[in-house]
C-alpha positions in Angstrom: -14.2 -31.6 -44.1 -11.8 -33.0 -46.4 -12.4 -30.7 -49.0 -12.2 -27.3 -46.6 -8.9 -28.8 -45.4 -7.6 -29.1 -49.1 -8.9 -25.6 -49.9 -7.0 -24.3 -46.5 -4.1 -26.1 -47.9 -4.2 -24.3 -51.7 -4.8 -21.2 -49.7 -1.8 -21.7 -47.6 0.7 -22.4 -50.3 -0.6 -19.8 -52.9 0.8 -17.3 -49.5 3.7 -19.0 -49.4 4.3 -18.4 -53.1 3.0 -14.5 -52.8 5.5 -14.1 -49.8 8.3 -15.2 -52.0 7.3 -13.4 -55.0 7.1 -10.7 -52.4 11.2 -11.2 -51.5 11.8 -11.2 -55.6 10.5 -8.3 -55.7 12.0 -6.6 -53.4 15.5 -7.6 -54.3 14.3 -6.6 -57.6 13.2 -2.7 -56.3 16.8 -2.9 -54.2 18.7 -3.1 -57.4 16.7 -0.8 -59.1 17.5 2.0 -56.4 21.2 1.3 -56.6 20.5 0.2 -52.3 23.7 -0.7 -50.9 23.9 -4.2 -51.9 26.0 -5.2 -48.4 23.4 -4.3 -45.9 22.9 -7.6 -44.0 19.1 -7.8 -45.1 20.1 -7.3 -49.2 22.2 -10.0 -48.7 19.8 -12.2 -47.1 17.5 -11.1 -50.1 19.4 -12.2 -52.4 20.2 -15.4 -50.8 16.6 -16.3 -50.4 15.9 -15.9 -53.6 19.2 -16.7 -55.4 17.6 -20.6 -56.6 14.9 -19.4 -57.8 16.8 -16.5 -59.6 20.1 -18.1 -60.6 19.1 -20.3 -63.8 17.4 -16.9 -65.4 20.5 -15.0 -64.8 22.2 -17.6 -67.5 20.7 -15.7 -70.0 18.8 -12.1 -68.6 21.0 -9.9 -67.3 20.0 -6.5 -65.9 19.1 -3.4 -68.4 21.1 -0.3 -67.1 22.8 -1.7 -64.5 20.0 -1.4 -62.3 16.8 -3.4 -63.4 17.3 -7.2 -63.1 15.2 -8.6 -65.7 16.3 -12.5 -64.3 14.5 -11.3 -61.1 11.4 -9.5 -62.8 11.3 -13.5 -65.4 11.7 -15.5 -62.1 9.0 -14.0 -60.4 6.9 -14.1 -63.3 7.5 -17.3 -64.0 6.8 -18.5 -60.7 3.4 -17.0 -60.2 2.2 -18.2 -63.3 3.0 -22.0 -62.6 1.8 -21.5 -59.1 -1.8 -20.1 -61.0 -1.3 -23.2 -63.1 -1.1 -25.5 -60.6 -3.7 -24.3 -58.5 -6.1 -24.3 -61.2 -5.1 -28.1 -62.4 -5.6 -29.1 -58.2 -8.9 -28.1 -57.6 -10.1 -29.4 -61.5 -10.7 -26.2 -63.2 -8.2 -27.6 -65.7 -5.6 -25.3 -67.9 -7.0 -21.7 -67.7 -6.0 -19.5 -70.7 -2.9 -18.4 -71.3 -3.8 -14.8 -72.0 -5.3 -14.2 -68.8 -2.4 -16.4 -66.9 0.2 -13.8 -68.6 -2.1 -10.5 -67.8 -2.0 -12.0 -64.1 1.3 -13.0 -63.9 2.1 -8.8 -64.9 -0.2 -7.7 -62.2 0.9 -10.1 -59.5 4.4 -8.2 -59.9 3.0 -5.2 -60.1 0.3 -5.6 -57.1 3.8 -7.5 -54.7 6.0 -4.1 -56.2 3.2 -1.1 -55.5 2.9 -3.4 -51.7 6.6 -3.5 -51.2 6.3 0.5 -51.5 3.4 0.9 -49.4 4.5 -0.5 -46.5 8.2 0.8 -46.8 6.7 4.6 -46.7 4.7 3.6 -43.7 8.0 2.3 -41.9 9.9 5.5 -43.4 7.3 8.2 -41.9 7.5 6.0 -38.5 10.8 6.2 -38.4 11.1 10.0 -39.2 9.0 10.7 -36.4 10.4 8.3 -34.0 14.1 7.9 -35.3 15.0 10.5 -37.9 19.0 9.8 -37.5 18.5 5.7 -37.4 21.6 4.0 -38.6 20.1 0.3 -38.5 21.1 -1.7 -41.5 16.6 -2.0 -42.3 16.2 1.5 -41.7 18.8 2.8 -44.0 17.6 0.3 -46.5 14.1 1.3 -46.2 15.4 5.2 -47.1 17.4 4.0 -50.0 14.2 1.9 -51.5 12.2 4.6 -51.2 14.4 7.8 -51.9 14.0 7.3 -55.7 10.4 7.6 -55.8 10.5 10.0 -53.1 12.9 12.7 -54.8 10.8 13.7 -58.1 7.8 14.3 -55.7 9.9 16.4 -53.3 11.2 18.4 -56.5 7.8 19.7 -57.6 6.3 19.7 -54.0 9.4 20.8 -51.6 8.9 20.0 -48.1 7.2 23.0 -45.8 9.2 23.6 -42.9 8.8 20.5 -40.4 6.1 19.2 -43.0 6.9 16.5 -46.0 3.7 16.1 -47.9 5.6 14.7 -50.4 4.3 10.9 -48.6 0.8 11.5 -49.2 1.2 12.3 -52.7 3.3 8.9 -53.4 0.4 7.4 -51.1 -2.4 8.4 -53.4 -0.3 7.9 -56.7 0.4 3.8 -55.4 -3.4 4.1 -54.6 -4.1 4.8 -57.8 -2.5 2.3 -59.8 -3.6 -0.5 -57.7 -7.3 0.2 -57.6 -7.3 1.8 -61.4 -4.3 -0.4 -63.3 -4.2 -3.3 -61.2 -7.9 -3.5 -60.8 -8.0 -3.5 -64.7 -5.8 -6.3 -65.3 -7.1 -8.5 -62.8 -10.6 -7.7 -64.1 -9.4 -8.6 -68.1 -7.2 -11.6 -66.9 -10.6 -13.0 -65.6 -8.9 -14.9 -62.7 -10.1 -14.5 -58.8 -7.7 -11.6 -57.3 -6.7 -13.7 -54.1 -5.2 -16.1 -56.4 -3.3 -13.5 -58.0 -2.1 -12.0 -54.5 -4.5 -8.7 -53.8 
């Protein structure tokens, strides 16, 4: 009993950590598409995540003015110690570090290619059921996606009443994550729920 409770328990705060590293990296992904950094929910973003983020911004500072490396390190950084610690709790003992770093880059890959997924879900819903919406989350949700939206729209223009310019992104994220993502977990040689799939 003891032992199911403690597993519950590393289960519970390896969420925990994959919600946060979720938040990272989507205040990461905000800055990236320039989203208006004074909509209520960026700023509660950033406040979330500012203690985790603030001693890497000492010394990483974002490359083009849009891609916040200090975010991108403290998310990494976290996940890895969180893999660490896990490991070191249930007596597996120090895993390698090769595979810990090839996790870490697909933990922030598989929380970034999530963050996406779910905010083209909320975008088609609101197209449908509130194209004009002028609710701080919805117009955030447009500017995250809108810059992996455009190029797709470019070579695949919408027809008439019908964007198929979604599914496309759809398959693409699909893609990644079962092909790339898959990949890494597979060579890091670490279980994929600990890594946050």
């Amino acid at each position: 009993m003891g032992n199911q409770l403690g597993s519950a328990g590393l289960m519970l705060v390896n969420s925990l950590i994959n919600i946060y590293l979720f938040l990272l990296m989507l205040r990461f992904l905000l800055q990236a598409s320039r989203a208006d950094y004074y909509n209520p929910l960026s700023q509660t973003v950033v406040k979330i995540t500012q203690p985790v983020v603030g001693p890497f911004q000492s010394f990483l500072g974002p490359v083009a003015g849009r891609f916040d490396l200090a975010t991108l390190a403290a998310g990494f950084v976290l996940k890895v110690a969180s893999m660490i610690a896990i490991f070191m709790v249930i007596g597996y003992g120090m895993p390698p570090i090769a595979g810990l770093l090839i996790a870490g880059v697909a933990a922030l890959a598989n929380a970034i290619l999530k963050i996406y997924f779910f905010a083209l879900i909320v975008m088609i819903i609101l197209s449908w059921v509130a194209p004009n919406a002028s609710h701080p989350a919805a117009l955030l949700v447009m500017q995250l996606v809108e810059p992996i939206m455009a190029p797709v729209r470019r070579v695949i223009p919408p027809l008439g009443m019908i964007d198929l310019s979604p599914i496309v992104v759809f398959i693409t994220i699909n893609l990644i994550d079962g092909f790339v993502i898959g990949s890494l977990i597979r060579a890091a040689g670490i279980s994929g729920a600990l890594v946050g799939l």
